[in-house]
Residue frames as qw, qx, qy, qz and C-alpha x, y, z in Angstrom:
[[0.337, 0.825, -0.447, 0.081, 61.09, 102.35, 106.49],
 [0.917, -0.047, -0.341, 0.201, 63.58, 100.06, 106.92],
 [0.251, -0.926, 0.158, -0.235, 65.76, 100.94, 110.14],
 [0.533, -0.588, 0.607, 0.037, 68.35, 98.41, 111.08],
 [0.392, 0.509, -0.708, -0.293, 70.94, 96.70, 108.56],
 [0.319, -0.100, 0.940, -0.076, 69.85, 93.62, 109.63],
 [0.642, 0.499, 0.537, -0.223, 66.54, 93.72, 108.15],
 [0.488, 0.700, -0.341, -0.394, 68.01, 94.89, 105.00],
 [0.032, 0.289, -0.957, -0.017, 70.52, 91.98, 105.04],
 [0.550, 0.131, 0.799, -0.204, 67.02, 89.87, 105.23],
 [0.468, 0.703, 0.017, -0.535, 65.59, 92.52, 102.52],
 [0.375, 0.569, -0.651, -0.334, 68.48, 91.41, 99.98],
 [0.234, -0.108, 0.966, 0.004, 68.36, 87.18, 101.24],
 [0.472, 0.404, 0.777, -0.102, 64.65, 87.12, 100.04],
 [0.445, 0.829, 0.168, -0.296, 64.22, 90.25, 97.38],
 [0.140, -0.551, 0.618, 0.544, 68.10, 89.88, 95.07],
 [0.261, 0.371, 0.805, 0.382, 66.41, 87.76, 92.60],
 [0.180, 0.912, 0.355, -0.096, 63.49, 90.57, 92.30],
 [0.086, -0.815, 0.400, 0.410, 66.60, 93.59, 92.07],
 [0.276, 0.023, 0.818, 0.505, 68.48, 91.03, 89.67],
 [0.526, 0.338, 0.717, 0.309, 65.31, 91.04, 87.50],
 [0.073, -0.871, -0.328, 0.358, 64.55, 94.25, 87.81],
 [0.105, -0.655, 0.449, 0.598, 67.82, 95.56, 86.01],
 [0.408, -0.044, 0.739, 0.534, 67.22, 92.92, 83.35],
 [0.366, 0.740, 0.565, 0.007, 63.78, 94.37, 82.30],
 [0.067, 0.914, -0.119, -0.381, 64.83, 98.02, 82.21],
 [0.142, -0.453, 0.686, 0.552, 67.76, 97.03, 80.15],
 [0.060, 0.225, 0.841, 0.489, 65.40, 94.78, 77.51],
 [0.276, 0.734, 0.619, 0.053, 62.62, 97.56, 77.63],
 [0.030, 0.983, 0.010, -0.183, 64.52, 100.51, 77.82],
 [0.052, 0.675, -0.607, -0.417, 68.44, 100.08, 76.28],
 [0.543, -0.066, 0.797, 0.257, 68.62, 96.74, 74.40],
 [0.445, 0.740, 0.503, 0.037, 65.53, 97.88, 71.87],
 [0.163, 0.953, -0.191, -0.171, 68.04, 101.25, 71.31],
 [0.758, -0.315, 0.444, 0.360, 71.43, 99.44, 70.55],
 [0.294, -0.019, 0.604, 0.741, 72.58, 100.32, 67.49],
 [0.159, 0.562, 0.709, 0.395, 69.43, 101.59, 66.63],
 [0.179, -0.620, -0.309, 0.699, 69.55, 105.42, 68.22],
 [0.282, 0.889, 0.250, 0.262, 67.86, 108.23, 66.46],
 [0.260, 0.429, 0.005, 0.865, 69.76, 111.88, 66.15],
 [0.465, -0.635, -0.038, -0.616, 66.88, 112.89, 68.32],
 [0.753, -0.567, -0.311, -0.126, 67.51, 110.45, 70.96],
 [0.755, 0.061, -0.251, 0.603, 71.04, 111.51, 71.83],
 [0.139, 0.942, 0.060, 0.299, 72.02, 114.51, 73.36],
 [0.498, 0.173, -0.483, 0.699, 75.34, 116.09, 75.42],
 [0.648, -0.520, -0.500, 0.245, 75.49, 117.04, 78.81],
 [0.445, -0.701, 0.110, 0.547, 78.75, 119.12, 79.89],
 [0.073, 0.608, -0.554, -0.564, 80.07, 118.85, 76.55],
 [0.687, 0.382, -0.450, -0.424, 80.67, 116.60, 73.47],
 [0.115, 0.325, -0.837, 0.424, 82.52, 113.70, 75.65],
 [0.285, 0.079, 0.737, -0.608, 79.49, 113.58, 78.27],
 [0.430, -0.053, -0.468, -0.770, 76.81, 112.24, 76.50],
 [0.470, 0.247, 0.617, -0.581, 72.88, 111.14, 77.41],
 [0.178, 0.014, -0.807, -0.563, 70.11, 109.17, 75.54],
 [0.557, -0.478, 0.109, -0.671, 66.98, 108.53, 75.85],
 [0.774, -0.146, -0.603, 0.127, 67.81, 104.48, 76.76],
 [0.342, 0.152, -0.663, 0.648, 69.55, 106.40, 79.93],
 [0.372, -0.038, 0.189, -0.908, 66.68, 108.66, 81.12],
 [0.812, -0.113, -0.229, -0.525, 64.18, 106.02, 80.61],
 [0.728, 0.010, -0.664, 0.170, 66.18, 102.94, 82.28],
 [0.193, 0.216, -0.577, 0.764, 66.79, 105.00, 84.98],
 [0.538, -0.138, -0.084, -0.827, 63.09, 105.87, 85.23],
 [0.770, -0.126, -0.590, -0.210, 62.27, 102.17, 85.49],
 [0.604, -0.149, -0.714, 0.322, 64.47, 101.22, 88.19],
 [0.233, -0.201, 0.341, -0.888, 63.56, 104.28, 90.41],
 [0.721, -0.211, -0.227, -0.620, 59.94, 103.03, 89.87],
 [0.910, -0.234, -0.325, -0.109, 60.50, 99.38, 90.69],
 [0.481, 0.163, -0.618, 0.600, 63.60, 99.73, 93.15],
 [0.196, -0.321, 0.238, -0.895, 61.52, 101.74, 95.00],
 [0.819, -0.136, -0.321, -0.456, 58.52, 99.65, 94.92],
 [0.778, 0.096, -0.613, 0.104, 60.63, 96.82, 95.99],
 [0.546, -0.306, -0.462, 0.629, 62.30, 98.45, 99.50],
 [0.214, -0.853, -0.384, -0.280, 59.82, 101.12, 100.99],
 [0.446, -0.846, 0.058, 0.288, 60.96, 103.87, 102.55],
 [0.763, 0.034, 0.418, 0.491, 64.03, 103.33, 100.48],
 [0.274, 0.868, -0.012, -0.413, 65.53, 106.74, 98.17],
 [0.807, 0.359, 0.260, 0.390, 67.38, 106.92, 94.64],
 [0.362, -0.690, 0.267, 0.567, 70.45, 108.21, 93.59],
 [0.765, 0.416, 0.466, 0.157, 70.38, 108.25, 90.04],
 [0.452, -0.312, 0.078, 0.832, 72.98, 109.95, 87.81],
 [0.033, 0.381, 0.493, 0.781, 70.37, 111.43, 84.91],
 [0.319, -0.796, -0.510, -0.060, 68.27, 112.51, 87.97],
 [0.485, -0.325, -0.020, 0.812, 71.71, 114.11, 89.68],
 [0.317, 0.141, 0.302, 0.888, 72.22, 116.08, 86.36],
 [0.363, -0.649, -0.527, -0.411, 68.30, 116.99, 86.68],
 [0.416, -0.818, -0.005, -0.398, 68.42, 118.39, 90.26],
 [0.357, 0.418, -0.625, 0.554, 72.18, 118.13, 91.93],
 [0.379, -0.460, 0.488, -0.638, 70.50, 118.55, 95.22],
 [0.955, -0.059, -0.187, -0.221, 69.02, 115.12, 94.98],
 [0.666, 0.370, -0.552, 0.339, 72.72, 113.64, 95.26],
 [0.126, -0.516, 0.595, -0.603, 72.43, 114.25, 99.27],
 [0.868, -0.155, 0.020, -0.472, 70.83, 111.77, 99.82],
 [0.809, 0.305, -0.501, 0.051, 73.62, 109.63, 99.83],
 [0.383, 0.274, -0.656, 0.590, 74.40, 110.72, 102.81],
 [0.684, -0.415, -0.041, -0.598, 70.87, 110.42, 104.46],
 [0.462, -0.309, 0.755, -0.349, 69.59, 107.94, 107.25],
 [0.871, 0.230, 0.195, -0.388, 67.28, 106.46, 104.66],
 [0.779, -0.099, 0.579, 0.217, 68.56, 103.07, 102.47],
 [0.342, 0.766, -0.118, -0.531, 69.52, 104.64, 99.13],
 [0.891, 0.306, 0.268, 0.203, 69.77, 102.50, 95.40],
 [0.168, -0.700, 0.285, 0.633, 72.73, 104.00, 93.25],
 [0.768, 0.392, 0.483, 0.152, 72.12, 103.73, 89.56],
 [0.031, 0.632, -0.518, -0.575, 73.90, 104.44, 86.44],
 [0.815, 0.366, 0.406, -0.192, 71.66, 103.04, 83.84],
 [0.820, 0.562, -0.020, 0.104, 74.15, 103.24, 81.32],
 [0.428, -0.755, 0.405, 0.287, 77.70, 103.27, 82.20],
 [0.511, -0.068, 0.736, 0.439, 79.47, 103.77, 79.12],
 [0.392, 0.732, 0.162, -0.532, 77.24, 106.24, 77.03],
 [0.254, 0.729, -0.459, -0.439, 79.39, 106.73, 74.56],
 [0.169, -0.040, 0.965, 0.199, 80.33, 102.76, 73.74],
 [0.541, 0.542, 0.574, -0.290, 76.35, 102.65, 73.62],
 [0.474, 0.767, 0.102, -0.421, 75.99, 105.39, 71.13],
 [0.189, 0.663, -0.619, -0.377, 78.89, 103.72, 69.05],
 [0.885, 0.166, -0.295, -0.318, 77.60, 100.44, 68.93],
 [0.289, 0.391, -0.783, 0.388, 80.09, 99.27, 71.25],
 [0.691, -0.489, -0.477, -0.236, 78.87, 96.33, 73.48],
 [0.558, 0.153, -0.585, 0.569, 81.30, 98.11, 76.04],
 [0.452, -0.440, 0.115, -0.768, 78.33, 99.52, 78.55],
 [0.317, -0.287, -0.817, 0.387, 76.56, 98.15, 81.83],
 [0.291, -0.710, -0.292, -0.572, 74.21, 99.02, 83.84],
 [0.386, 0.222, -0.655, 0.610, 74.72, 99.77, 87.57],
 [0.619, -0.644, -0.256, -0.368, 72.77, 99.61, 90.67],
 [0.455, 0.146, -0.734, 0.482, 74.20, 99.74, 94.24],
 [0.551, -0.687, -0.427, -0.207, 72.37, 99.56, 97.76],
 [0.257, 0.317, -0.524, 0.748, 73.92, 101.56, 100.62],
 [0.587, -0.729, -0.352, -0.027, 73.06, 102.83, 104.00],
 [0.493, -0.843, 0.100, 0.189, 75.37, 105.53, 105.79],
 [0.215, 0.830, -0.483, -0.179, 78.04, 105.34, 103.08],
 [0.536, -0.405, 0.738, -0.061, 78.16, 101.52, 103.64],
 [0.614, 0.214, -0.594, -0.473, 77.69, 99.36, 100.35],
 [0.591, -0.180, 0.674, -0.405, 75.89, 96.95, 101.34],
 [0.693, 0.225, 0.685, 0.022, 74.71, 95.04, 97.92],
 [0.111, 0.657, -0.302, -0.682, 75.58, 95.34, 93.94],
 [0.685, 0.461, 0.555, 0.106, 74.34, 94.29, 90.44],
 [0.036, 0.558, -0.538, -0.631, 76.86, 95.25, 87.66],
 [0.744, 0.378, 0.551, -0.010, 74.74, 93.81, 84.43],
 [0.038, 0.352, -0.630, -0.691, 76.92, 94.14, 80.59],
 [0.734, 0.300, 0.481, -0.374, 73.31, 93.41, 78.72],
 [0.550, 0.684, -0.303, -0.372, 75.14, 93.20, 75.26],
 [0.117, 0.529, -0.826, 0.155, 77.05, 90.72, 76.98],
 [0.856, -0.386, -0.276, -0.206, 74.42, 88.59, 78.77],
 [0.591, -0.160, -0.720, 0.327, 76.61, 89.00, 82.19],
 [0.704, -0.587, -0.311, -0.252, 75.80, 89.43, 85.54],
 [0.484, 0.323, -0.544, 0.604, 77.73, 90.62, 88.27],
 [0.585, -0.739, -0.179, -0.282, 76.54, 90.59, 92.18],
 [0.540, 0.096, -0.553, 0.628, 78.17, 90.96, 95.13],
 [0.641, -0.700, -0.290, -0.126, 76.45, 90.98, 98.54],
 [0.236, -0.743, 0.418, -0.467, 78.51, 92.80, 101.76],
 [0.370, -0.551, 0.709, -0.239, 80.22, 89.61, 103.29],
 [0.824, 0.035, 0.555, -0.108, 79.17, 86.90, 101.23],
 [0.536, -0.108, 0.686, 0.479, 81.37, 87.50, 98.23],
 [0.422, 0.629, -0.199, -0.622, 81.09, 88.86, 94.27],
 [0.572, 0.234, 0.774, 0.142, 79.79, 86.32, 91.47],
 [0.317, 0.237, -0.552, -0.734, 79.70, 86.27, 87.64],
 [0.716, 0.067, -0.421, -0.552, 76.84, 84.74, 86.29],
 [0.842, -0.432, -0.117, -0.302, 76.97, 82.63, 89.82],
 [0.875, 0.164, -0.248, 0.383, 80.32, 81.51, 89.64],
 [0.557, -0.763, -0.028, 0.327, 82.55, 82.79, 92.77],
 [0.376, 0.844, -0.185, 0.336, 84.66, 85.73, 91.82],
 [0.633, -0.692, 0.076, 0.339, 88.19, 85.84, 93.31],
 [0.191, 0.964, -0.120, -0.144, 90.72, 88.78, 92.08],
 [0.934, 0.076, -0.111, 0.330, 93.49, 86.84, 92.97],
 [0.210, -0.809, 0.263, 0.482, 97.29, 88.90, 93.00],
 [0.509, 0.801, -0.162, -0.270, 99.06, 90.03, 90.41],
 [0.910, 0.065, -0.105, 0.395, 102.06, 87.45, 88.51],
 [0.558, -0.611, 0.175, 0.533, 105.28, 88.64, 89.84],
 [0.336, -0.251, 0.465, 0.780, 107.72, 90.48, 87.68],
 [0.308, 0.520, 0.680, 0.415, 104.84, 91.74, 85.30],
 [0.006, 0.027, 0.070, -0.997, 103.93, 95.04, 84.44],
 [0.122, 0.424, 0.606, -0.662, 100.97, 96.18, 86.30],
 [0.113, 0.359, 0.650, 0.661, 98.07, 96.91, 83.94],
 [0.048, -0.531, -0.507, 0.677, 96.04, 99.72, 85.47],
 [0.177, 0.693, 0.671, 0.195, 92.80, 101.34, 84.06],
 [0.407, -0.145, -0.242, 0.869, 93.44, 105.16, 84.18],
 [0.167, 0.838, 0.177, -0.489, 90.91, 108.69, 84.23],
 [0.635, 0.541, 0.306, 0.458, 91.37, 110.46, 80.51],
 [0.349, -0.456, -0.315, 0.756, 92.96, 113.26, 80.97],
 [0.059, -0.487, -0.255, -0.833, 90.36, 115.07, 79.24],
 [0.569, -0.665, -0.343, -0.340, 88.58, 114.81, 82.82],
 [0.727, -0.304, -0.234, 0.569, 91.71, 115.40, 85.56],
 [0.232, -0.973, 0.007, 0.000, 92.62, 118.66, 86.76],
 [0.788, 0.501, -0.325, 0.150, 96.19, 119.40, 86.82],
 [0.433, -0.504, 0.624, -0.411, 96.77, 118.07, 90.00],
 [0.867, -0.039, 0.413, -0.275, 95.47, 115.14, 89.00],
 [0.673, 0.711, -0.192, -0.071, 97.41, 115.03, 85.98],
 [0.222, 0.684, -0.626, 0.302, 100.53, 115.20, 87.92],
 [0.518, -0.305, 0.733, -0.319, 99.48, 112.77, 90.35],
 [0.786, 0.554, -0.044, -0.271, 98.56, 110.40, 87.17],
 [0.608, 0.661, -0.407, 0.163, 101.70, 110.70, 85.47],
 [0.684, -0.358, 0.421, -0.476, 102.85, 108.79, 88.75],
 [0.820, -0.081, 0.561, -0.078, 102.08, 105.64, 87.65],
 [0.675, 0.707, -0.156, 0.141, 104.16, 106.08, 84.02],
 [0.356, -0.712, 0.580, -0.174, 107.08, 104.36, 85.66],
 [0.356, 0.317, -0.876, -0.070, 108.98, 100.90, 85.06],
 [0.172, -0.093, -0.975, 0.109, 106.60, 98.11, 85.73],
 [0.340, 0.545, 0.497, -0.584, 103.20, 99.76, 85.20],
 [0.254, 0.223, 0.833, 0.439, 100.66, 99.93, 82.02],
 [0.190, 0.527, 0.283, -0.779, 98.79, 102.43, 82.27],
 [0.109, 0.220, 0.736, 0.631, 96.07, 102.66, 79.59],
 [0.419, -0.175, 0.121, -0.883, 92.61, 105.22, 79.49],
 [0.359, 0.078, 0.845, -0.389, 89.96, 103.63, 81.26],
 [0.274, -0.334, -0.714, -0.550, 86.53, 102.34, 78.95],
 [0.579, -0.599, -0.103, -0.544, 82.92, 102.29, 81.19],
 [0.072, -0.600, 0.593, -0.533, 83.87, 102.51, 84.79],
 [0.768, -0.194, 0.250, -0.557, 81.99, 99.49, 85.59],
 [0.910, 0.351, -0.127, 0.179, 83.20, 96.72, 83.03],
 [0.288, 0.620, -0.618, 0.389, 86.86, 98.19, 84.56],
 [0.349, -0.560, 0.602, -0.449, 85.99, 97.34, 87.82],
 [0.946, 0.112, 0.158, -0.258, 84.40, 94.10, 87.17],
 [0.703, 0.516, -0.433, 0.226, 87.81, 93.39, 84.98],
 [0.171, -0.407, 0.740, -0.508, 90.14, 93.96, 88.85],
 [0.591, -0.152, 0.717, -0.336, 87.70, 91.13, 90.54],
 [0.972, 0.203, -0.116, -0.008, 88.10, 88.66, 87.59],
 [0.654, -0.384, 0.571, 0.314, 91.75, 89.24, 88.04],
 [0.771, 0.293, 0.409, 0.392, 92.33, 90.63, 84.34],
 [0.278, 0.755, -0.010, 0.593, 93.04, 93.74, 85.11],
 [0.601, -0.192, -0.591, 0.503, 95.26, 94.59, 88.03],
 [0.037, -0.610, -0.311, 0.728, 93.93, 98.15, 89.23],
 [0.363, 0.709, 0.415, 0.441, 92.43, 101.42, 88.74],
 [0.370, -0.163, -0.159, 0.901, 93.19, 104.78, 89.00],
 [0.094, 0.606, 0.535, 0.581, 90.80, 107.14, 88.69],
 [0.389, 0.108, -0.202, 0.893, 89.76, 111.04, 89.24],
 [0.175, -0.356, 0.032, -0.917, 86.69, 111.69, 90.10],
 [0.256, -0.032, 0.853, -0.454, 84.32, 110.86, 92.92],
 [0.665, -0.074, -0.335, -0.663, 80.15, 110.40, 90.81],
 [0.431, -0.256, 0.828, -0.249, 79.04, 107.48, 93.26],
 [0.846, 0.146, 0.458, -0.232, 77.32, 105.69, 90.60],
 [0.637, 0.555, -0.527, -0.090, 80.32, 105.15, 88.42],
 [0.329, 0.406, -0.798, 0.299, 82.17, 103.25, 91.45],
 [0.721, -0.297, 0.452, -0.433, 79.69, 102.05, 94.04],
 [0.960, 0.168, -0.040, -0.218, 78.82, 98.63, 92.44],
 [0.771, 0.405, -0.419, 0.256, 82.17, 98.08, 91.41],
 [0.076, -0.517, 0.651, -0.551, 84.12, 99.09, 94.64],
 [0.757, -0.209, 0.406, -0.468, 81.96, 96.55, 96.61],
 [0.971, 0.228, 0.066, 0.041, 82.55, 93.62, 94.01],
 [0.498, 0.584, -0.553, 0.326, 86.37, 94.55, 94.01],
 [0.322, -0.647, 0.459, -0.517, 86.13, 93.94, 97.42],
 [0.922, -0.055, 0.172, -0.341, 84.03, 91.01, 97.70],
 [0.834, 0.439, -0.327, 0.067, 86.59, 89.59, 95.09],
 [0.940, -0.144, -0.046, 0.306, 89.25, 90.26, 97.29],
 [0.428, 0.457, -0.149, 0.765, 90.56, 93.44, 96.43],
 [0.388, -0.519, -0.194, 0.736, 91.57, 96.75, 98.11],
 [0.364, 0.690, 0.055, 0.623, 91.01, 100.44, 97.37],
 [0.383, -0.697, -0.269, 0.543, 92.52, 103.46, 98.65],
 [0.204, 0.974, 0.068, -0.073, 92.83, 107.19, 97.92],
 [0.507, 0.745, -0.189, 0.390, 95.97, 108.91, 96.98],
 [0.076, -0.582, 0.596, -0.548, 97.00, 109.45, 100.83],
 [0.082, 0.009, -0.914, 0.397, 96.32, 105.75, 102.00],
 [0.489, 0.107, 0.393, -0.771, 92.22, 106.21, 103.09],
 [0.334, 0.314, 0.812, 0.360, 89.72, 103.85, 101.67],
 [0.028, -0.260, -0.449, -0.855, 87.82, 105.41, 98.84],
 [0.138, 0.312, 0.677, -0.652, 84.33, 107.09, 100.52],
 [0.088, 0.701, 0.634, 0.313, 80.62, 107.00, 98.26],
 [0.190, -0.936, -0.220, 0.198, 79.84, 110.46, 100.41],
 [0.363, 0.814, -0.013, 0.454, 82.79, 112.16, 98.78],
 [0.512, -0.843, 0.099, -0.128, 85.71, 113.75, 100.33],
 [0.884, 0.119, 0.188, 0.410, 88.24, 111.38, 98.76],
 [0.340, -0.585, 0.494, 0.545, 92.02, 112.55, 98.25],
 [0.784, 0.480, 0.387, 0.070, 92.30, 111.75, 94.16],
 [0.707, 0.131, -0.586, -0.372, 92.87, 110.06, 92.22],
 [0.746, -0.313, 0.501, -0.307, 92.16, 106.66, 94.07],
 [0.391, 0.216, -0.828, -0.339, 92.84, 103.14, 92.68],
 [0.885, -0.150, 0.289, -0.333, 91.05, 99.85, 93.31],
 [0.428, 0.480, -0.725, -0.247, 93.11, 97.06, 92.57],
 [0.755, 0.071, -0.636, -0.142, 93.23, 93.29, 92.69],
 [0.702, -0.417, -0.445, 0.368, 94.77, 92.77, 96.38],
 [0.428, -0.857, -0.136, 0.253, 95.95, 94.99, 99.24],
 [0.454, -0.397, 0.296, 0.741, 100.08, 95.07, 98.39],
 [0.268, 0.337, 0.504, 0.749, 98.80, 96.24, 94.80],
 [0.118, -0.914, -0.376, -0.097, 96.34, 99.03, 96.31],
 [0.380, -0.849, -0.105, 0.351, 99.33, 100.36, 98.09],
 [0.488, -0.101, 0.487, 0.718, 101.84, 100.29, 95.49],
 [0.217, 0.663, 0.364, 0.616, 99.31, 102.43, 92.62],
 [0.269, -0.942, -0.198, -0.021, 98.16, 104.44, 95.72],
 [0.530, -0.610, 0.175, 0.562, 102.34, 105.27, 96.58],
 [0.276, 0.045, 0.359, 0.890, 102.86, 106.25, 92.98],
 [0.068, -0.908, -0.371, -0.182, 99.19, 108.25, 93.07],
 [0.412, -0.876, -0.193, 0.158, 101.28, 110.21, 95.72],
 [0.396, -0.403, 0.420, 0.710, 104.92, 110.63, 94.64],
 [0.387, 0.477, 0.556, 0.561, 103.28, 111.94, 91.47],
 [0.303, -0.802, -0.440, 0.265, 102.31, 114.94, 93.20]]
């Protein structure tokens, strides 16, 4: 087992090409062949009509367990069609052991509409620490990475989030509020205020990826699933950004978060969604 974040930090310098290819296979053996082409049979719902599963998720997810595993012994999976399969599994995020975070499809519903608005996700922790991410939009052929101090890249090219132009209204990704409580609802309605944009959010992955290009200036969102926001929290970082919870904290994988949180493009814009997260209250 791997036992000290250095050797992992060697693990990712010689094995991120192998994890990079790794997501591309599972996506071109297990969701690219389903794309527009889902059976009735291969679809089904979850919580409800809204929450929906396929079989492209359950079987991508399968892959990378197999070969993420393979790849960094000792090593455990968080996976979100395994979650739904046996909740207890999800503690593991807060083990000693190195743990992957996937969300083979982020964005179900774009899939099952033929919408090339999906991704796959993968993130590498340790102790609640992100330590390495691979945000992949296969309908898109890109590639997002982003390594724990060495920065977040599109399709190699150095991501930086940048800050938002002055005097513009803030464009911020938001929770539907068919999923917010109505606490959250009120802490939402917040950011419906002169010199904000508020607009529902699409797959939580392609949002976050949108903050560290620096075409979308935050999110806001309400719930904590660590494999909708690992990957992407780490590459907002890398880029340059900033999240924080609703009372100022950064956002925590292990849960426990104040919410809604935002990520956003830079620091003065983390505190500004997070101060109207809170005077919405």
């Amino acid at each position: 087992m791997i036992e000290y974040n250095e050797t992992i930090e060697e693990f990712l310098a010689q094995h991120s090409a192998d994890v990079e290819e790794a997501v591309r296979k599972a996506a071109a053996a297990e969701i690219m062949p389903r794309f527009r082409q889902l059976a009735e049979h291969e679809i089904d719902q979850k919580s409800g009509p809204h929450d929906l599963v396929t079989d492209a998720d359950r079987l991508a997810e399968r892959y990378l367990t197999g070969a993420l595993s393979s790849l960094l012994p000792g090593s455990v999976v968080v996976g979100e069609e395994a979650v739904h399969a046996d909740p207890a599994s999800y503690e593991a995020i807060r083990g000693d052991a190195p743990v992957w975070i996937i969300d083979p499809v982020d964005g179900t519903r774009q899939f099952v509409n033929g919408d090339t608005g999906f991704c796959t996700l993968v993130a590498l922790a340790r102790h609640g620490v992100l330590l390495a991410s691979w945000t992949y939009a296969p309908a898109r052929d890109q590639l997002a990475t982003a390594v724990r101090g060495q920065g977040a890249h599109l399709d190699g090219v150095r991501l930086r989030s940048g800050a938002p132009e002055p005097g513009r209204d803030l464009e911020i990704a938001t929770s539907h509020p068919d999923y917010t409580t109505d606490d959250q609802k009120r802490a939402l309605l917040g950011l419906w205020t002169d010199g904000v944009a508020p607009r529902s959010c699409g797959s939580a992955g392609l949002e976050y990826l949108a903050v560290a290009r620096g075409e979308l200036d935050a999110i806001a969102f309400s719930w904590e699933a660590a494999w909708d926001h690992a990957a992407g929290i780490l590459l907002v970082e890398e880029a340059g950004g900033a999240h924080l919870t609703r009372t100022g904290e950064q956002f925590r994988i292990t849960g426990g978060n104040a919410l809604p949180f935002t990520a956003a493009r830079d620091a003065a814009t983390a505190r500004r969604v997070a101060g109207l997260l809170a005077g919405g209250v």
